[in-house]
N, C-alpha and C positions, 0 to 999 in steps of 0.2 A: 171511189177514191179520187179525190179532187185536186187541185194545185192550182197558185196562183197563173196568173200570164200577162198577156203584152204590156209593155212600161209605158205610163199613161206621160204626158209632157210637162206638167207641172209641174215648178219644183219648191216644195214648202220650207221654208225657213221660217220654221214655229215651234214655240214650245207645249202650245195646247190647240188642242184640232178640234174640232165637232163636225159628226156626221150625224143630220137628226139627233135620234135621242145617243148613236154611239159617241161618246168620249173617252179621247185618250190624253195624256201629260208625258214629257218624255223629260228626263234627265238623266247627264253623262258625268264622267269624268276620265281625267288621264293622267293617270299617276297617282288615283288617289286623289286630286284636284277636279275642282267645279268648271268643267266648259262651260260658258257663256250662253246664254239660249238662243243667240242671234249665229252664235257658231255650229248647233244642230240644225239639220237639214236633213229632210226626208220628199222623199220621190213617191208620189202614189203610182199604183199598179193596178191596173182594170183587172178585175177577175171577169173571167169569162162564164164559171156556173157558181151555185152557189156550195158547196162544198168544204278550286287551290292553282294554284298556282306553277306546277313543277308537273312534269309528264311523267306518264305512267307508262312502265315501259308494257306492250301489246306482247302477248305469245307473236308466235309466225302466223300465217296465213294456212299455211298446211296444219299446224295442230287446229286451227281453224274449221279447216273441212271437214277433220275427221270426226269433229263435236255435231253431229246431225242427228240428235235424239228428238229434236220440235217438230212439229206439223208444217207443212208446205205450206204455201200456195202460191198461184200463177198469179199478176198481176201485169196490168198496163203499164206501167207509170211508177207503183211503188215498191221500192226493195230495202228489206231491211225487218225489226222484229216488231209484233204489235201485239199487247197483251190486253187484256180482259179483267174489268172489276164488274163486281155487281153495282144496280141501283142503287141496294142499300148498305153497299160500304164503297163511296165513290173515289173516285179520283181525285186526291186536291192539289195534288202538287207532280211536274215530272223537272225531272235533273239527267242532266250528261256531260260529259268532257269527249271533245272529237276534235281532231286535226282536219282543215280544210282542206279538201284534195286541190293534189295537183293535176289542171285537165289538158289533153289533148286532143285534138284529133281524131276520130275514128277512123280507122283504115277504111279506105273502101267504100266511105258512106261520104256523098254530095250532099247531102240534105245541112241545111242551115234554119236557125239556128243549131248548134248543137250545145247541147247544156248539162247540167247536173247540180242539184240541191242536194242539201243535207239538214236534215231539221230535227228535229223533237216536237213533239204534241200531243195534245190529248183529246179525242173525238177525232171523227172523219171517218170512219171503217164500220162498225157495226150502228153507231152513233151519224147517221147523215145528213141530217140538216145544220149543224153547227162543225166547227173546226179553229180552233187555237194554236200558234204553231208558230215556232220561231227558229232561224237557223243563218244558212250561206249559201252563195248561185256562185257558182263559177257557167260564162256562158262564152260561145265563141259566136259570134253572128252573122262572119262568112269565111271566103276559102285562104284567108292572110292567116288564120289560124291561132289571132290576138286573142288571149283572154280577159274577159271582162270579170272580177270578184265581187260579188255584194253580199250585203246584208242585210237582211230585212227581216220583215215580222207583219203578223196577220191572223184576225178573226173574222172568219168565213160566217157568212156570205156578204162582211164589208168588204169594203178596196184594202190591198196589201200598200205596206209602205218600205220601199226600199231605204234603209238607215244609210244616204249618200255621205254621210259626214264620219261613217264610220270605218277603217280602213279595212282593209281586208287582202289576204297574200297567199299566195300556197302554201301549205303548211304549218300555218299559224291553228296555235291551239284558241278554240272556243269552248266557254262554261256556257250551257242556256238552263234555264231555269224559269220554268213559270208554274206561277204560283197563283189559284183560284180560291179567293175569299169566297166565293157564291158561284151560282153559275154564270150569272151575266158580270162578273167583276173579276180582275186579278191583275196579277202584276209579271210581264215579264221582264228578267235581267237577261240580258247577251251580252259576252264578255271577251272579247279579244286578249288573251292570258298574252298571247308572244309580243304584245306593242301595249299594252297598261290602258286599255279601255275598257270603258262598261258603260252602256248604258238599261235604262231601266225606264218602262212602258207599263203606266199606268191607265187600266182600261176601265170605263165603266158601259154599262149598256146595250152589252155585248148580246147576239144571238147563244137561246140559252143551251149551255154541251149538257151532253147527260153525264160528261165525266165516267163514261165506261171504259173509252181507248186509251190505252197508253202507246204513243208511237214513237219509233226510233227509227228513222229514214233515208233514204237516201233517193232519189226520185228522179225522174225522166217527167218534165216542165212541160203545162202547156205556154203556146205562145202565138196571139192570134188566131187561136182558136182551137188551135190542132197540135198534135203532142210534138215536141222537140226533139231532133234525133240527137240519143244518148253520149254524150263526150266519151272520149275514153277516161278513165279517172283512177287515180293511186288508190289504196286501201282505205276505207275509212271506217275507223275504232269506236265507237261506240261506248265510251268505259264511265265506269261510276254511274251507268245509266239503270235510275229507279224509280218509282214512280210511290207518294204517301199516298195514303189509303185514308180514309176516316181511322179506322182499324187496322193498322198495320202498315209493310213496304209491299209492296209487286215489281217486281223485276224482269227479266227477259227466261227466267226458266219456264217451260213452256209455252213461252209465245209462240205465235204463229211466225214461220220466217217465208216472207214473201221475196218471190224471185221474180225479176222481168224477164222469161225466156229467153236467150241467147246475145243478152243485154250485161246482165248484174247479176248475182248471186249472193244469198248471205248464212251465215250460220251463228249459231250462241256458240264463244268461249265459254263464259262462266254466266253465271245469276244476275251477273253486270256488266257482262263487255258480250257484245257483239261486234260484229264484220261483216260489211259489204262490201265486194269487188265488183271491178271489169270483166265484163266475160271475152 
């Protein structure tokens, strides 16, 4: 299980990028209006391996816990649910709505950075050589305790690109949505619902996914090489989150719910909402 890491220094203010044979196009708006392609800007990210509109209102966090019918597992780094398609009925599309957490400080923990992501994707877990994946970083980078918000997007095992032109706030609700014409092509949108943004990342050339993972995240970051000690971080909802099929939807009933031992915890509400907390 992989994740992006350290922010590389350049800062692209581009509308079409090439890496070799990967290409991507990016287009925004605000408000339903065309930003200017000179006004998107995006930050590359070295990776280090290869790797609507109106909220919905959440159960509590206690009916939450008590929904633990899925299969476990331990993880490093990811917490949150990840389901399973076959080869031959693959993954073409995953959808969610999630509020950005609000992060703090970890009691007790010196370690810098400290961070936490929240994403959606499909491949990375049973699927390892490729990874699709788009979401938010809330990160704090020393002991003043400032938070930094980004957004960003990324197909593993290119470089991630932090979306610098895109706002990002605690609390603000995100749509992400991506959507795979083939394996080496698709499209994502990432949607800041609470400030009237969206942009949309058209990829070609991509490292090919098998389209077997559907993932729903929430993650402890590398950065510089080595894993990030985890912020502390509000609940983060997981809702509307489904995944098309060739044949059919897959959702989070049965997923696996991965925990970061005495980090994060998460459990299925329903077929569509999941929950990951602070431990």
């Amino acid at each position: 299980m992989r994740y992006l890491s350290a922010a590389f220094l350049l800062l692209v203010s581009a509308a079409h990028l090439v890496e070799g044979q990967f290409k991507f196009s990016v287009t925004a708006t605000y408000k339903g209006k065309p930003i200017p392609p000179g006004q998107i800007k995006l930050t590359p990210i070295k990776t280090e391996e290869a790797r609507s509109t109106q909220r919905i209102s959440p159960a509590s966090k206690d009916a939450a816990i008590r929904r633990r019918a899925n299969p476990t597992a331990n993880s490093a780094n990811w917490c949150g649910s990840v389901n399973h398609a076959t080869s031959t009925n693959q993954i073409k599309l995953i959808h969610a709505y999630y509020q950005h957490p609000s992060c703090t400080k970890r009691s007790g923990v010196t370690q810098y950075p400290q961070a936490v992501a929240a994403w959606a994707g499909i491949d990375g877990d049973s699927w390892t050589t490729a990874l699709l994946q788009s979401g938010t970083t809330c990160k704090i980078d020393n002991s003043t305790g400032i938070v930094r918000n980004e957004a960003w997007w990324q197909w593993m095992p290119s470089a991630a690109y932090t979306i610098s032109s895109l706002p990002v706030a605690a609390n603000d609700w995100f749509e992400v949505t991506i959507n795979t014409t083939s394996s080496t092509a698709g499209t994502i949108t990432l949607s800041n619902l609470s400030q009237s943004y969206t942009y949309t990342i058209t990829v070609s050339g991509g490292q090919t996914l098998g389209r077997v993972d559907a993932d729903w995240v929430v993650e402890r970051p590398y950065y510089g090489g080595s894993l990030a000690a985890m912020a502390s971080f509000s609940d983060v909802w997981f809702q509307s989150a489904y995944a098309t099929r060739v044949s059919g939807n897959l959702g989070i009933l049965g997923a696996t719910q991965l925990q970061i031992p005495s980090l994060c915890a998460s459990s299925e509400y329903d077929d569509s909402d999941e929950v990951s907390w602070s431990l």
